[in-house]
BAPA-734811 format. One record per residue (C-alpha): x, y, z. Coordinates in steps of 0.02 Angstrom, whole numbers, padded with zeros to 5 digits, always signed. Example, Ala and Ser with C-alpha at 12.3 -4.5 7.8 and 13.67 -1.06 7.14 Angstrom:
+00615-00225+00390+00684-00053+00357
This chain:
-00284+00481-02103-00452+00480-01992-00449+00634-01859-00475+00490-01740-00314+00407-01799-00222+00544-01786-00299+00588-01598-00259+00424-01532-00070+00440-01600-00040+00608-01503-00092+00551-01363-00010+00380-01377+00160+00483-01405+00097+00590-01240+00059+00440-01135+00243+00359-01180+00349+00533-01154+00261+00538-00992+00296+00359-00943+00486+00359-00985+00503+00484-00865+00401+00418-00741+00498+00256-00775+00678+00331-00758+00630+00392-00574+00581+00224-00534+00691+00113-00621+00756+00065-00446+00623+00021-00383+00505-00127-00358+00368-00051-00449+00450-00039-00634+00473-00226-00638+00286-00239-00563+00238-00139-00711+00346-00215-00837+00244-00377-00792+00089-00315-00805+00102-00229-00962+00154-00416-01022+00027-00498-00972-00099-00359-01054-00002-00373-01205-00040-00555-01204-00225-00548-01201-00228-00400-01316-00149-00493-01462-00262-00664-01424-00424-00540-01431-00334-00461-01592-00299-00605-01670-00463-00683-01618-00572-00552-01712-00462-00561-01866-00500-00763-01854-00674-00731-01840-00676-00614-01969-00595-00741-02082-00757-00873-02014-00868-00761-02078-00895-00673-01928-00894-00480-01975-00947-00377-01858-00820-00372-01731-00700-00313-01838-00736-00154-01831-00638-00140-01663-00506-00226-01733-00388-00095-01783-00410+00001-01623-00371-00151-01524-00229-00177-01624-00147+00007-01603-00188-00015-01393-00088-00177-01423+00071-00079-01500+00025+00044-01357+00052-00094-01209+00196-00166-01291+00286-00020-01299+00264+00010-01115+00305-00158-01081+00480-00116-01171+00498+00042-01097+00477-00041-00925+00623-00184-00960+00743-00063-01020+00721+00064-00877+00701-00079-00757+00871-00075-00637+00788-00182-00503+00774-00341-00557+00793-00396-00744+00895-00268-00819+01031-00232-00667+01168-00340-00791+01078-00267-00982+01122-00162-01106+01004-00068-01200+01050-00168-01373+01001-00325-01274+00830-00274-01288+00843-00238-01465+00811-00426-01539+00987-00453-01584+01069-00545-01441+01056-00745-01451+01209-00768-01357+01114-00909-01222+00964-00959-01189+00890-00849-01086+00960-00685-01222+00861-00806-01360+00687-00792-01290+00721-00621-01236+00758-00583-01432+00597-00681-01455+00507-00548-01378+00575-00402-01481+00551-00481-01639+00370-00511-01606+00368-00314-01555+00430-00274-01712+00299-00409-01810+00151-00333-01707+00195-00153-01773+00188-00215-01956+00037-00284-01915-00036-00140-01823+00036-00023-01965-00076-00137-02090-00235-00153-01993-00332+00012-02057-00459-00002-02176-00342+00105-02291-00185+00008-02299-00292-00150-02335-00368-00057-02460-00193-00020-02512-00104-00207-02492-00275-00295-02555-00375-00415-02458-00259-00552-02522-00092-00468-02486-00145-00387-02318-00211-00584-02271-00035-00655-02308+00047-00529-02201-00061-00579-02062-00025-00740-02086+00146-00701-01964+00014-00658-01836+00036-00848-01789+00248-00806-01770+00204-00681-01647+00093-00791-01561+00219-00916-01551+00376-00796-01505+00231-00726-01358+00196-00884-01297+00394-00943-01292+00454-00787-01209+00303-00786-01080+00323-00966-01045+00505-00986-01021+00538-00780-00949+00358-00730-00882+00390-00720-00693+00174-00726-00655+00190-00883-00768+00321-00951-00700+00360-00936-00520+00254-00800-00435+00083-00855-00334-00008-00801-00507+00050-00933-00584-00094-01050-00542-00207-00946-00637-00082-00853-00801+00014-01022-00831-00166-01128-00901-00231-00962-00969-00074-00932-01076-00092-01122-01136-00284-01086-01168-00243-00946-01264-00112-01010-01382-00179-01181-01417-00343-01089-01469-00288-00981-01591-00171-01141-01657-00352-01214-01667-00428-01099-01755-00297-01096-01871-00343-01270-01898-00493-01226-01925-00457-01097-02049-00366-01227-02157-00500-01345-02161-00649-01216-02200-00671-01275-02379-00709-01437-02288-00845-01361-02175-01026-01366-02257-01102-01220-02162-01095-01117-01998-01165-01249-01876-01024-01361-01920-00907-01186-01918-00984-01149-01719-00972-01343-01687-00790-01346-01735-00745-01190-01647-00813-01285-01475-00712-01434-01494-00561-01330-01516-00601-01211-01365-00630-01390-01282-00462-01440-01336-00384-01270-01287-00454-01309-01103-00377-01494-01089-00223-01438-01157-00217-01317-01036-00272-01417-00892-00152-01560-00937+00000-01414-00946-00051-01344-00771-00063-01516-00699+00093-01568-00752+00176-01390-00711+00100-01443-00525+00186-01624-00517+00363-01555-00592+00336-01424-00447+00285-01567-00320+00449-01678-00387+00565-01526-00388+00514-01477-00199+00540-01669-00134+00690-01656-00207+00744-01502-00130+00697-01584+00026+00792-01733-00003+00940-01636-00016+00906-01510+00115+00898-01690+00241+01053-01760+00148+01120-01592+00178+01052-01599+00389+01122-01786+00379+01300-01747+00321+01311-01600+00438+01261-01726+00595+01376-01860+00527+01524-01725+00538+01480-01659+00687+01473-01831+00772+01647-01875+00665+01719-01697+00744+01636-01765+00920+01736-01940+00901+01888-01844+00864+01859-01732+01021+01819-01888+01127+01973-01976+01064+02100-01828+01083+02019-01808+01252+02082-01985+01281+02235-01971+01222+02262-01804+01327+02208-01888+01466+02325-02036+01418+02484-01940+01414+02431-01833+01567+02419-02036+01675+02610-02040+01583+02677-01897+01633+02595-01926+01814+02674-02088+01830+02829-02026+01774+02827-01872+01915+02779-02022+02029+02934-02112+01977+03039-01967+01980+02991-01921+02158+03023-02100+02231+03187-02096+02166+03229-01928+02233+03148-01977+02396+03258-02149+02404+03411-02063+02350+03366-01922+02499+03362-02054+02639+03506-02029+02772+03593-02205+02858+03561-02197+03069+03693-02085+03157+03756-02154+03334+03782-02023+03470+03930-01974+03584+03809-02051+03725+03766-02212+03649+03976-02244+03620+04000-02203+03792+03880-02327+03849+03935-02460+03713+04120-02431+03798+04094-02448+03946+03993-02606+03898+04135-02685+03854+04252-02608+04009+04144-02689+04119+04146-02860+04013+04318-02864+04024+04352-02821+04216+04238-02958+04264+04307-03079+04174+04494-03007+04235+04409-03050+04412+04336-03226+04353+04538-03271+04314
């Protein structure tokens, strides 16, 4: 093994002691899951660039290979961060995970599925970092080491599923606008190329080689475009009907508080109802007690006197008339 090989390993195990501990203190925090993203999204563009040198290699364009096995060990690098970061991360996407979970082994629902989709293409992308050196192709033959690349294209296809469905700047954060088209470029490129790849017996020289490669970065772009557009108008739909429902939601709530009104007006009425009742019934009440209080005229000593002697003097003057 190269000096250099064996440099950039000791300090790759350096840099990784140092960040799990730097990611245990802050596995509360905000930050790991910032970093756990980011070291995603590197590890993304990493493996296109890897794999797009080994294409174009494969074209007949040699000379950027010679960065290809460095590329691919700063590749295992980032993805190992990237894993370090979701298993220490306590903040937001590992607060209900176990550290198996993260292992590849755990299709238990969907979301466990494209999170296993992950690990297995960390595992693929350190067999094919392991086989990248000049020595261990050397070893495995040109013919061999090619077939094993071949699964290159699974761990494009495992990246792309588990950014796509998972990837938080893909999916839902203000980055979106510009990672969710450049993820689509990148993956229905290197499916392009691959085309391209099977039909290079067909291809009479390098002009037609270039041409070919420009219809399929063409292609990429549309694809891309076409996903982001119609990523925009599912958003669009989705948010008019979220505020549908949020005015179907307002609507209800006015309907029942008019219906809880009505009911308010109408036990009002019927309070006020029994009240006129119960008043007319006092009123009732207190005309009978006030008719059965009344007291018959009383005559007086005086006025029997007078009454007497009414009728005294009636009957002396008609004892007189005789």
């Amino acid at each position: 093994m190269k000096l250099r090989n064996i440099i950039l390993i000791l300090i790759g195990f350096i840099v990784g002691i140092a960040y799990i501990i730097i990611a245990n203190s802050i596995k509360t925090t905000e930050t790991i899951w910032l970093f756990a993203r980011a070291y995603g999204l590197i590890a993304i563009f990493l493996l296109f660039i890897l794999v797009l040198i080994g294409e174009f290699r494969l074209l007949g364009f040699n000379k950027l290979f010679k960065v290809h096995c460095l590329i691919g060990i700063l590749t295992l690098y980032v993805v190992f961060l990237h894993f370090i970061s979701a298993v220490f991360d306590k903040f937001k996407w590992g607060k209900n995970l176990r550290f198996i979970d993260y292992l590849g082994f755990n299709f238990s629902d969907k979301w466990m599925v494209f999170m296993s989709l992950g690990a297995i293409a960390g595992y693929l992308i350190i067999l094919l970092s392991i086989t990248s050196s000049r020595n261990n192709i050397k070893k495995l033959s040109f013919r061999n080491w090619k077939k094993i690349h071949y699964l290159s294209y699974a761990v494009l296809l495992f990246v792309f599923l588990h950014s796509i469905i998972l990837g938080t700047d893909i999916k839902t954060s203000s980055l979106r606008v510009f990672f969710f088209p450049l993820v689509f470029f990148v993956f229905f490129t290197q499916v392009g190329f691959l085309g391209i790849r099977l039909a290079k017996k067909n291809l009479l020289d390098r002009k037609e080689m270039i041409l070919s490669i420009f219809l399929v970065i063409l292609l990429a772009i549309g694809i891309a475009f076409f996903a982001n557009h119609e990523r925009i108008t599912k958003e669009k739909i989705n948010s008019i009907n979220i505020e549908k429902e949020k005015l179907a939601y307002d609507v209800g709530a006015i309907n029942n508080n008019n219906q809880n009104l009505i009911n308010q007006i109408n036990y009002i009425q019927k309070s006020i109802s029994q009240i006129s009742n119960q008043s007319d019934s006092f009123s009732r009440q207190i005309a009978e007690k006030k008719s059965a209080a009344e007291i018959p005229p009383i005559t007086t000593n005086e006025d029997e006197t007078i009454a007497n002697s009414i009728v005294y003097d009636d009957y002396e003057y008609g004892e007189e008339d005789d």
